[in-house]
N, C-alpha and C positions, 0 to 999 in steps of 0.2 A: 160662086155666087155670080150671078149675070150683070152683065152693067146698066141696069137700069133699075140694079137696086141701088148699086153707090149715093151713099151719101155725103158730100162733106159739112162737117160740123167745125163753123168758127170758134174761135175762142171767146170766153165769156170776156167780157172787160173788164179793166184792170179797177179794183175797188171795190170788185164784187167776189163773192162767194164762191166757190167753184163745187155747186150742191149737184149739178146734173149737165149732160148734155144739151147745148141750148143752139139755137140758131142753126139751125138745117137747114139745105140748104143742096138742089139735084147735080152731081160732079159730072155729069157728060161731059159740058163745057171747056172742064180742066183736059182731055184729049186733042183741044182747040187751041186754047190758048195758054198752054203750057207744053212742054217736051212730051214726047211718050212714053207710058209706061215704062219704064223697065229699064228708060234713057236714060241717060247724063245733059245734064245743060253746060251750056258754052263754057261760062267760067269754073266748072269740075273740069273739063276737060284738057282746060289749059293749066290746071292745077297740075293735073295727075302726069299732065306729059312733059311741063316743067322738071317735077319730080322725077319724072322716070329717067330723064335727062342726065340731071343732076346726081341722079343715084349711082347709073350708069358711069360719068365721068370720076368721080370722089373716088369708086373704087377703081379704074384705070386709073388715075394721078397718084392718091393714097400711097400705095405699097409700090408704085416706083421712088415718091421721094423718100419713103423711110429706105431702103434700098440704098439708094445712091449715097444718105449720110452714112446708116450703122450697116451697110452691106460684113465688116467686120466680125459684129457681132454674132452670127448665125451660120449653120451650116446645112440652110436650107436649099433647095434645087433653087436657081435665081428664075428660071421660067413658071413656075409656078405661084412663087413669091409674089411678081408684080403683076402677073395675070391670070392667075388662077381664079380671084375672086369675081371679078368682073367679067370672065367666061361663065361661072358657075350663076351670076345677078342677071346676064343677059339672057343665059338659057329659061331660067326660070321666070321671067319676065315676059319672053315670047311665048312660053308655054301656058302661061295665064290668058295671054291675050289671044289667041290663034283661035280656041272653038267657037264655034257657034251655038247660039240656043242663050236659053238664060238672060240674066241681066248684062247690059252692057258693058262691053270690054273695057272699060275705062273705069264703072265701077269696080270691074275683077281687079284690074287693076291698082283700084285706090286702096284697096282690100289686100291685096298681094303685096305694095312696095314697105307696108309697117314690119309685116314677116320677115320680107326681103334685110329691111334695115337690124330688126334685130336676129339675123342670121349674121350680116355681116360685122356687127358690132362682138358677136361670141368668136367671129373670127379672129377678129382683129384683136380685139383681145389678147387672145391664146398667140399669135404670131408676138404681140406686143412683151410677153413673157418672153418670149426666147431672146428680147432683145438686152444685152446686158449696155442701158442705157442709166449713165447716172443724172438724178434730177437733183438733187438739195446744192448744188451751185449753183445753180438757175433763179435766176431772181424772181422770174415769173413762176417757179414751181413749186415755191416756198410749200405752201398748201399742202399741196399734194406727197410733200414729204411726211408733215404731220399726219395726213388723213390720207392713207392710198385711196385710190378708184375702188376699191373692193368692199374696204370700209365703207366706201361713201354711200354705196351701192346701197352696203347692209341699211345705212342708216335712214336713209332717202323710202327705200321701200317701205322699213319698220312706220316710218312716221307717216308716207301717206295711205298705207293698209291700215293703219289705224284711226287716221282721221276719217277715211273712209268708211270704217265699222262704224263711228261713231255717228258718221250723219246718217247713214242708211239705217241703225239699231231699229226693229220693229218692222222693218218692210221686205217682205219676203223676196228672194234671188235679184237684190236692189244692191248687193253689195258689190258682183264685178264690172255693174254700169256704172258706178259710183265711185269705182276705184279710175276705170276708164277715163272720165269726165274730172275728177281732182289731178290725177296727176297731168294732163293736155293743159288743165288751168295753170296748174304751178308752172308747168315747162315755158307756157307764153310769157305769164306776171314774170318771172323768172328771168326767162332773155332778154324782155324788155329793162327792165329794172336794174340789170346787172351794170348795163352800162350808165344808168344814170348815178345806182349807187355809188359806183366805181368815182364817179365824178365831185359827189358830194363829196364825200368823206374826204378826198384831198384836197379840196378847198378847205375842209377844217380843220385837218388833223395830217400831222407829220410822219411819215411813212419811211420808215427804218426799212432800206432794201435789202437788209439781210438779217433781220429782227423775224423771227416766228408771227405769222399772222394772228392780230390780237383777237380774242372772243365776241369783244365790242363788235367788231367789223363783221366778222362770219353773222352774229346776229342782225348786225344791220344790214345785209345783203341779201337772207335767203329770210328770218322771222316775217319782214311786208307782203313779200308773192305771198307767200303759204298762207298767210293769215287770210288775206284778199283773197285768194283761191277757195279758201273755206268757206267762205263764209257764199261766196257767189254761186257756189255747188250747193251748198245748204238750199240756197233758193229756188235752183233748178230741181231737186228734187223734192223737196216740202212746198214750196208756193210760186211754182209755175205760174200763174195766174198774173202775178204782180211781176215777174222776170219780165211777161209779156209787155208787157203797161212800161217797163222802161229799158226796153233791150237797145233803142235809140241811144239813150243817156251811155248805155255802158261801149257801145260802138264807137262813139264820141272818145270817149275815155281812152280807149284802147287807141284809137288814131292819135288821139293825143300824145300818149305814151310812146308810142312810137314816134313820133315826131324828135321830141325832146330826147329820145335816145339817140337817133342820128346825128342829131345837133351834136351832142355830149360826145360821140363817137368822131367826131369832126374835129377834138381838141388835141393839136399833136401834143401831150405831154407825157414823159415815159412812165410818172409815176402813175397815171390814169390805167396807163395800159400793163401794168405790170398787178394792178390791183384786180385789171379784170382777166388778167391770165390766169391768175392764182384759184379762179371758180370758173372755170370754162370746165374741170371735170367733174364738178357740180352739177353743171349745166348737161354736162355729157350723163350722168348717173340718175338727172330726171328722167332723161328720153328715153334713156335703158328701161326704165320701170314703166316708162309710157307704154312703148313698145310690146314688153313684157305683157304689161294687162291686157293689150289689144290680144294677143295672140293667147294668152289663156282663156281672155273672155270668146274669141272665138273657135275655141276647141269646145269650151262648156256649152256654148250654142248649139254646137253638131252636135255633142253627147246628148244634151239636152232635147232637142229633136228625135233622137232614138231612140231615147226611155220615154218618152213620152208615145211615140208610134208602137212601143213596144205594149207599153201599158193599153194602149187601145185596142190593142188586139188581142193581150191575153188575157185580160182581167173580165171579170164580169161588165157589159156596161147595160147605158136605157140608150135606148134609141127613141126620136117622137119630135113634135114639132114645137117650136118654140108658141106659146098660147098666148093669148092678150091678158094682159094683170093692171093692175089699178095704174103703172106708171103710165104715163103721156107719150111719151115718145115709145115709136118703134125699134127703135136701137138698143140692140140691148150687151153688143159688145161692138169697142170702136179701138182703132193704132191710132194715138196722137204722138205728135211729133216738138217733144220738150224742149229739144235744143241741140246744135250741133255737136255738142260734145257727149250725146248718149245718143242711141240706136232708137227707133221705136219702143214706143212702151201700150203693148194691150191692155184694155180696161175692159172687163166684163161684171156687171151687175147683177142681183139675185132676180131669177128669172123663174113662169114656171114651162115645165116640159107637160106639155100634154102626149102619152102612150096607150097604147094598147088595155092598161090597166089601170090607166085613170092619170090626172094631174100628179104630177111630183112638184113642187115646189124645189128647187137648186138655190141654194145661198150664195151665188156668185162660186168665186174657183179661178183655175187658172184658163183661159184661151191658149189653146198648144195648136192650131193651126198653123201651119208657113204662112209665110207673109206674101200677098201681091206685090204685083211689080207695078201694081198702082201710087205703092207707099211714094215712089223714088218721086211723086207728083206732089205731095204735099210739103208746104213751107211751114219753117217755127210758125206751131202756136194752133195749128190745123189739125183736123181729127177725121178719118174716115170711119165710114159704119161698114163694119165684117158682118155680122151678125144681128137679122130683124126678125119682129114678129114674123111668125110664117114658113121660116125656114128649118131648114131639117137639121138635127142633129145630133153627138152620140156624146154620154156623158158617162168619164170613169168615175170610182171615189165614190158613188154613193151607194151605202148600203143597208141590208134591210134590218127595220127597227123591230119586227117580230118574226124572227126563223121561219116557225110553222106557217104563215102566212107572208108570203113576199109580194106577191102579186095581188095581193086582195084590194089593198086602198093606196095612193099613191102616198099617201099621208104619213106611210110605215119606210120611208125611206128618208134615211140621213146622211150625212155627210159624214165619210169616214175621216179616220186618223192622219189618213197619209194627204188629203184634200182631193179637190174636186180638179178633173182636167175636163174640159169642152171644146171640144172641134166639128166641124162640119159634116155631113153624112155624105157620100164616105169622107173619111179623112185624108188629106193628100200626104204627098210624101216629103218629109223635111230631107232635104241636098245641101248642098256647098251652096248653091241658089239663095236659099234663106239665109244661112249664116251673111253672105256676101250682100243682102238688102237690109241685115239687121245693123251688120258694122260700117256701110261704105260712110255714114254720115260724120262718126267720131275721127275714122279714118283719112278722110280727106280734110278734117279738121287741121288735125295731126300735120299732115303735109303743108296746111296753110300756114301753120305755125311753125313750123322750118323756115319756110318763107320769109316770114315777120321777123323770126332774130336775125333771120342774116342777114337782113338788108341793112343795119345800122354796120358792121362787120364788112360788106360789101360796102359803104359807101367812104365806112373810114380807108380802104383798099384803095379805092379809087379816087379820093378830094382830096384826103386831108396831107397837109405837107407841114 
């Protein structure tokens, strides 16, 4: 589509209905005064190279200091041990970054370091097996004796894969954005909360340092995030509209939170810090499944992309132009942008096709076009128009309502079983490109939110005495 058909569509206001497309509005401008296309703006940029930094050093320090304590324990090559992983993080890191074409290196890259992390995580891991390290003396690992990492893993993913079915129930390929976007939630409430928890509870209650950690506690530690996390996902997916209307208030909150974490992290007391040791791999088994969702949700993208290009090419379709119908606006599919912890979400409305053989009438369906590298320009809350009156296009899925006659009325065409897919004529080709514009946004989330816990963790490092 050319650029002078771009539309951007505001968001409706918070209190009102979200019945249609409203407030249009011509997006040249946004080429002006906003980054370009396909860019990254300043503060991604210094997200993603902080990260890359950080990623880069964690695994150089990592496996030298497990080395230098339980070097004993293993009989593994010592050169590869403490630097295998972070030869294999920096290879695949400049390999992301190095070509040219596509979206910006920095989105590849905000897109590449959650893979990167949890590659290194199934490393570490497995090197962590071979180490015959005992914990149940450790006052801080109490936990983790009751509940291995593996457990925790099982139990962490069971609960936010199914809180995630639950809010998504009834909205079709809504479930691995949703899985995305809850667990990024829990992982923040989570690190932020741990240390405040950590803080409360030993102002009120007496902490047996060698007592099994009590049920009370685990629930008051991990029940607040998840609950908060739920319910705030619930919003972003069912009434976006009103997230909009107070995304201020919940910004607020979150600075808040963190504030009061650093505070609470600033408090040298050993039982604080022995309370919040005990769920650090808690903490470590949200991000696992964070992680985890990012890179299944971006493998089902690409899949998804090539049954979809596939479907277009070998199934029957209508070819024809999009015709004028009783709605108002000429938009008749748009990407808005619900919030940074999910990707784009397309919205296509029932349209009709004018063909060769008359009007067909399309009850809406799915938009399987790639995404432009216009999306990377729109902020929470904003919608571009893909698809206007006028334009041309190929529609899979629907099929004829009397055999003998296909072509005779367009009236005799319905939507088949499997649904309706709509892309652009011709259809472009879904790449690593799309996946990489649909994920960079939950993904650089992701990294921010690395960010955010450690900095109470970092500052008790560096203050507190």
């Amino acid at each position: 589509m050319t650029a002078n058909r771009r539309t951007l569509l505001q968001p409706v206001p918070a209190g009102r209905c979200r019945t249609d497309v409203e407030h249009l509005r011509e997006a040249q401008l946004l080429d002006f005064w906003r980054h370009p296309a396909g860019a990254a703006g300043r503060l991604i940029r210094g997200i993603v190279a902080f990260a890359s930094l950080v990623t880069v050093a964690i695994a150089v320090v990592g496996p030298r200091m497990l080395w230098s304590y339980y070097a004993f324990s293993t009989t593994t090559d010592p050169f590869w041990f403490r630097n295998g992983l972070a030869i294999l993080l920096t290879v695949a890191l400049v390999a992301v970054a190095l070509p040219r074409g596509g979206p910006s290196r920095w989105l590849r890259l905000a897109v590449a370091l959650p893979f990167a992390h949890a590659l290194a995580m199934a490393i570490a891991w497995a090197r962590w097996t071979q180490l015959s390290i005992p914990s149940a003396g450790y006052r801080a690992s109490l936990l983790i004796a009751q509940l291995p990492i593996g457990a925790t893993v099982e139990i962490v993913g069971l609960v936010l894969v199914a809180s995630a079915w639950l809010i998504a129930r009834g909205r079709r390929g809504e479930l691995g954005h949703t899985l995305v976007a809850l667990a990024l939630a829990s992982l923040l409430l989570l690190g932020l909360w741990l240390s405040i928890a950590s803080d409360l509870w030993c102002r009120v209650m007496y902490i047996d340092m060698h007592a099994a950690i009590s049920p009370g506690l685990i629930g008051f530690v991990v029940v607040p995030p998840w609950a908060a996390a739920v319910a705030f996902i619930a919003l972003v997916v069912h009434r976006p509209d009103v997230l909009i209307g107070i995304r201020t208030r919940v910004a607020l909150a979150v600075f808040g939170l963190s504030l009061i974490a650093v505070v609470t992290r600033l408090t040298p007391k050993e039982d604080r810090y022995i309370v919040f040791g005990n769920f650090v791999h808690v903490l470590l088994a949200v991000a696992f499944v964070a992680v985890t969702a990012l890179v299944v949700l971006g493998i089902r993208l690409w899949l998804r992309g090539r049954r979809a290009a596939a479907i277009l090419a070998d199934t029957p379709t209508l070819t024809g132009v999009v015709a004028a119908d009783g709605d108002p606006s000429d938009v008749v599919a748009w990407i808005e942008i619900p919030s940074w912890l999910r990707g784009p979400r397309a919205v296509l409305r029932p349209f009709v096709l004018a063909t060769s053989a008359g009007d067909v009438p399309v009850p809406g369906g799915t938009w399987v076009s790639p995404l432009a590298a216009s999306t990377t320009q729109l902020q929470v809350g904003e919608s571009v128009g893909v698809l206007h009156r006028g334009d041309r296009v190929v529609v899979a899925g629907m099929v004829a309502a009397d055999a003998a006659h296909p072509f005779r009325s367009g009236a005799g065409w319905l939507a088949g079983a499997g649904g309706v897919a709509v892309a652009v004529s011709p259809p472009g080709r879904h790449g690593l490109g799309h996946v990489v514009l649909a994920l960079w946004r939950p993904c650089v989330a992701y990294l921010a939110i690395l960010i955010a816990i450690g900095i109470p963790s970092l500052a008790s490092a560096l203050f507190a005495r």
